[in-house]
C-alpha positions in Angstrom: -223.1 -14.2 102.1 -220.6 -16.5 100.5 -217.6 -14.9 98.9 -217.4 -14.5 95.0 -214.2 -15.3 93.8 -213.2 -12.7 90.6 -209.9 -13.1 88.6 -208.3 -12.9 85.1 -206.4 -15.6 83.1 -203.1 -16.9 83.9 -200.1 -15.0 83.7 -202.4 -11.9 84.0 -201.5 -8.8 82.1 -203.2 -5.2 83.2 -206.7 -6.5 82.2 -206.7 -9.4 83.7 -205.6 -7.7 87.0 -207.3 -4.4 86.6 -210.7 -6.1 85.5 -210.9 -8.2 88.8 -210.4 -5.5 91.0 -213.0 -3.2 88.9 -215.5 -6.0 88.8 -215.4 -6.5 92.1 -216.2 -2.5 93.4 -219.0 -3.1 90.6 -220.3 -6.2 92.3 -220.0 -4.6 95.7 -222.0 -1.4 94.2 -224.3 -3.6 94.0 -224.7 -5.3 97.2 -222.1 -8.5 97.4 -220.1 -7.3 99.8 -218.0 -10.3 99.4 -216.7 -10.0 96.0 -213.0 -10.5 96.4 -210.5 -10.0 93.2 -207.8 -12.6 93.0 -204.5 -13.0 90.3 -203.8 -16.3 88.9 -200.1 -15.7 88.6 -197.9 -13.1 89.1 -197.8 -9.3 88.8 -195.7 -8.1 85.5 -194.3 -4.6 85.8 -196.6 -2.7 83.4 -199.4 -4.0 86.1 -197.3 -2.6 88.8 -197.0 0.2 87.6 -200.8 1.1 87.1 -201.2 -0.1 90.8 -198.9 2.0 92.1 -199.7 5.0 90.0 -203.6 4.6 91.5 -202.2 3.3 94.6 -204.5 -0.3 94.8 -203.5 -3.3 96.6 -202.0 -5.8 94.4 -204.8 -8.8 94.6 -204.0 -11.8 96.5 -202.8 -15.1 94.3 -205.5 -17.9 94.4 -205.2 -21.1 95.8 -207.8 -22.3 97.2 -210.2 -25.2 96.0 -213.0 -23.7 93.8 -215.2 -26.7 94.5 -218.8 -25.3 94.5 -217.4 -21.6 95.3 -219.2 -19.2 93.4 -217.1 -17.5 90.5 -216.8 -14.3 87.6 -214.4 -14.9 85.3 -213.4 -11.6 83.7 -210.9 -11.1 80.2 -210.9 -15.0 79.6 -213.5 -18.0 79.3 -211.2 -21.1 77.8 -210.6 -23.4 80.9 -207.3 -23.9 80.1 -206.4 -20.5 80.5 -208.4 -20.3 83.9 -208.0 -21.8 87.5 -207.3 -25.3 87.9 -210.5 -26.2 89.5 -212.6 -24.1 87.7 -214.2 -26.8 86.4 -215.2 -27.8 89.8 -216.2 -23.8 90.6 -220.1 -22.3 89.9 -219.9 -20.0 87.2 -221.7 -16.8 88.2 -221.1 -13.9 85.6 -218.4 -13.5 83.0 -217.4 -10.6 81.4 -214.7 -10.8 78.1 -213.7 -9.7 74.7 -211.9 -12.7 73.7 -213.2 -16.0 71.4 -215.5 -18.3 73.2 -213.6 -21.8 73.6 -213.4 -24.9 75.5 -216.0 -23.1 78.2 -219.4 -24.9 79.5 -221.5 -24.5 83.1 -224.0 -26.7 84.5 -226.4 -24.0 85.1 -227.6 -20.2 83.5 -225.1 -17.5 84.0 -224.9 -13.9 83.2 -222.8 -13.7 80.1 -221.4 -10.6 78.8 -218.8 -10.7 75.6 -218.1 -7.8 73.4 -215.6 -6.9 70.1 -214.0 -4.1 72.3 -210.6 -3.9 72.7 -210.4 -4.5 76.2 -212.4 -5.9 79.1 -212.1 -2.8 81.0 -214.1 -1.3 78.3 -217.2 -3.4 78.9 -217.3 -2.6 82.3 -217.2 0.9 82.4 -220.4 0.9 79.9 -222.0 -1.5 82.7 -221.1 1.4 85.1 -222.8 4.0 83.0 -226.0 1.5 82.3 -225.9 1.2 86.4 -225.2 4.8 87.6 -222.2 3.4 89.7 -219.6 5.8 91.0 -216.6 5.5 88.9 -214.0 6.2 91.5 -211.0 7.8 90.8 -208.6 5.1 91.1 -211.0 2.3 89.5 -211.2 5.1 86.6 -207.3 5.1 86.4 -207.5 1.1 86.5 -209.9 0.9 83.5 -207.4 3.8 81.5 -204.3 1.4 82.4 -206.2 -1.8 81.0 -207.3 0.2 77.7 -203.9 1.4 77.3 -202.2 -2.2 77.9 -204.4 -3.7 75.5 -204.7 -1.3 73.1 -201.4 -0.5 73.2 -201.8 3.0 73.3 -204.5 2.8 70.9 -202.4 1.8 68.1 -203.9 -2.0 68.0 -206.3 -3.0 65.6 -207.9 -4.2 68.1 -208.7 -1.0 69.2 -212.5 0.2 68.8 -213.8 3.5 69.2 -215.3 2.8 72.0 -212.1 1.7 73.9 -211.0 5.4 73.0 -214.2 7.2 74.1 -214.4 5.3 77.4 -210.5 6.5 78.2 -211.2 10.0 77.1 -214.2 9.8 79.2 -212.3 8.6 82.0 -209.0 10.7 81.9 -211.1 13.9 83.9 -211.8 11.0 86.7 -208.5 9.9 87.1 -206.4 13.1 86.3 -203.9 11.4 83.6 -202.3 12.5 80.7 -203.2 9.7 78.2 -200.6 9.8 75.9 -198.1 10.7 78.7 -199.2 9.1 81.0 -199.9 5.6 78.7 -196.3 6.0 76.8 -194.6 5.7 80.8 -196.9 2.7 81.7 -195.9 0.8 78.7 -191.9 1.5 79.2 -192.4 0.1 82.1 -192.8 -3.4 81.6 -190.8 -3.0 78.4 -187.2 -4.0 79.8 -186.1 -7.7 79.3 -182.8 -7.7 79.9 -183.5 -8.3 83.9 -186.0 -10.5 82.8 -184.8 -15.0 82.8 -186.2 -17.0 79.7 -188.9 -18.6 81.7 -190.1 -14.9 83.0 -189.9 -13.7 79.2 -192.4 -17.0 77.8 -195.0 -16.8 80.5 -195.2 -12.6 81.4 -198.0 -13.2 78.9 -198.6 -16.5 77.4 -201.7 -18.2 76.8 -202.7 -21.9 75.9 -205.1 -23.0 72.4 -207.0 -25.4 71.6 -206.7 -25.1 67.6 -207.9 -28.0 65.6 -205.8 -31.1 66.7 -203.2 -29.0 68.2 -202.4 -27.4 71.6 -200.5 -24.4 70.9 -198.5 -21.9 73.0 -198.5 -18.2 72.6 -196.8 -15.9 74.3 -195.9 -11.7 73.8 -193.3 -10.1 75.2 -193.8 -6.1 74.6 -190.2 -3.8 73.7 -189.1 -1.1 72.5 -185.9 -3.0 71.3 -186.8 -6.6 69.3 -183.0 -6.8 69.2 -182.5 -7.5 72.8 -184.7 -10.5 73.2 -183.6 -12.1 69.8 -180.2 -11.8 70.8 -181.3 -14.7 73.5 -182.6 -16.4 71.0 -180.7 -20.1 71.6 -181.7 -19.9 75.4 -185.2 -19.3 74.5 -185.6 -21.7 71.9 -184.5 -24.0 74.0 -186.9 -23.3 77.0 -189.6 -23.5 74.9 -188.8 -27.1 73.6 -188.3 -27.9 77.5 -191.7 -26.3 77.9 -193.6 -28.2 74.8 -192.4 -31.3 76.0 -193.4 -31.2 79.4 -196.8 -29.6 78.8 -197.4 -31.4 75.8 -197.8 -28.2 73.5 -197.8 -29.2 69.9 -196.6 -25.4 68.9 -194.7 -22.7 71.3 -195.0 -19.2 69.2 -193.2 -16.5 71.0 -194.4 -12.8 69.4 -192.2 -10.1 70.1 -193.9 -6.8 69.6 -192.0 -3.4 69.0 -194.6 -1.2 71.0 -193.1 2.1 69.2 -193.1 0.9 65.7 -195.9 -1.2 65.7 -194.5 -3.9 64.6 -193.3 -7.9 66.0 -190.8 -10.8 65.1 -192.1 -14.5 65.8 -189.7 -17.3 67.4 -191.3 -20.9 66.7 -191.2 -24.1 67.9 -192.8 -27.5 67.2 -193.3 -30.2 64.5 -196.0 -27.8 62.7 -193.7 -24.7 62.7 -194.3 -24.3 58.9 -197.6 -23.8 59.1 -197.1 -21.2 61.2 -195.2 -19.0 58.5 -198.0 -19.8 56.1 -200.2 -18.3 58.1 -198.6 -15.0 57.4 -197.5 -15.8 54.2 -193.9 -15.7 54.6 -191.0 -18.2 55.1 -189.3 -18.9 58.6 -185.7 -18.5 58.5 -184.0 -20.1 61.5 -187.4 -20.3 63.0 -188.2 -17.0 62.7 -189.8 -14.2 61.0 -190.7 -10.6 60.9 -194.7 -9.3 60.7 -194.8 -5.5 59.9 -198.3 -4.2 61.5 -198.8 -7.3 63.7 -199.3 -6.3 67.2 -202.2 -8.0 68.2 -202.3 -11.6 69.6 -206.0 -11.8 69.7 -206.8 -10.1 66.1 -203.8 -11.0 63.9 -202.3 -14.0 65.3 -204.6 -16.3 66.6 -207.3 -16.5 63.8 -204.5 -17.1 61.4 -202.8 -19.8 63.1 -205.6 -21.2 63.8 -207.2 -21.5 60.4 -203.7 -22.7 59.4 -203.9 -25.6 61.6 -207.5 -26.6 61.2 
């Protein structure tokens, strides 16, 4: 059997990582014993964290040629968030609770996309619909993801079935969720060891909005203050960035994960637009959102309505 190559979006955050690796014990529950997860980039320390704590091997980073390789994409669909030859690859399965963008195949697929919170929440109900063995560590995988992306449950992104699949799942992988969560989330929280370049792409992702490419990334802290106090070398990777990717907009989001709360950094010839998407007024490019935590739910729809 050929293999089946499974992986998340670019600079992959717990979902992305954790969702490869559960999809791929679900595939091989079901008899394709060559599912194989793979990372698109590298391994933040939140991710680390949950793979250490479950003790799962961290996936390998993918580079070979997709060219008629069979493929399940899993917590993205837009191409430009994906492989570089996914275009090239044969679209199998995905599974994802983002917008669908910029994605087409040749051929039928098996297409799964659901308002949850998190990937990981999808496919712990195609467990249950299956009968598969949750095992304890893909159990603690799919806790991690919900966590990450919930952010302890505090996003508005956050469903109530995100929340019953982790209490449903906490027995199975013998966590504390709150503790447990609150410890995961420190963990990739620290910048100050962290270059410019590591800060915009830990979690950055590309847009097609309108006419414009635009950049966002998210940097999660318990301290806005000590990223904003690099705000000069930031600003000016970012510019470096938008030139040489040809990003029309690079919108940095810095989210407080204890108070629930984020400060934007902007950068581009439409940077204006930006603050009217939130209805305030950037002052020296920036600008503080109370309640914004979410990049998928309260950021992207307004920008990109802004822009359109």
């Amino acid at each position: 059997m050929a293999k089946t190559y499974i992986f998340g979006h670019k600079n992959p955050d717990t979902d992305a990582i954790s969702s490869a690796i559960i999809m791929a014990d679900f595939e091989q529950q079901t008899g394709n014993a060559e599912a194989t997860p793979f990372r698109l980039g590298e391994i933040g320390p939140e991710t680390q964290y949950a793979l250490d704590q479950f003790k799962v091997s961290t996936p390998a980073l993918l580079s070979d040629d997709l060219n008629d390789q069979n493929v399940i994409l899993v917590d993205h669909n837009e191409f430009q968030q994906s492989a570089d030859t996914i275009d090239k690859a044969s679209i199998k399965h995905v599974v994802d609770h983002h917008r669908i963008s910029n994605f087409e195949t040749a051929a039928p697929l098996y297409y799964r996309a659901e308002p949850v919170g998190c990937t990981a929440t999808i496919l712990y109900k195609m467990y249950k619909e299956r009968g598969f063995e949750i095992k304890p560590e893909i159990a603690g995988l799919m806790i991690s993801a919900i966590i990450s992306d919930s952010l302890l449950f505090k996003s508005p992104t956050c469903t109530q079935e995100d929340i019953e699949a982790a209490e449903a799942l906490k027995s199975i992988a013998n966590v504390d969720l709150e503790a447990y969560g609150l410890e995961m989330l420190k963990a990739g929280a620290s910048t100050t060891d962290k270059t410019a370049t590591e800060l915009l792409n830990m979690d950055a992702k590309s847009f097609n909005m309108g006419d414009y490419i635009t950049r966002i990334g998210q940097v999660n802290t318990v301290d806005i203050n000590e990223v904003f106090e690099r705000q000069e070398e930031l600003e000016k990777e970012m510019l470096e960035v938008s030139t040489n990717e040809k990003y029309d907009l690079f919108v940095l989001l810095v989210t407080d994960i204890i108070n629930s709360d984020s400060k934007i950094l902007v950068v581009g010839a439409e940077k204006d637009k930006v603050g009217s998407a939130f209805n305030v007024q950037l002052e020296n490019n920036t600008a503080f959102l109370p309640g914004v935590v979410s990049r998928k739910k309260q950021v992207v729809p307004q920008i990109t309505e802004a822009l359109s």
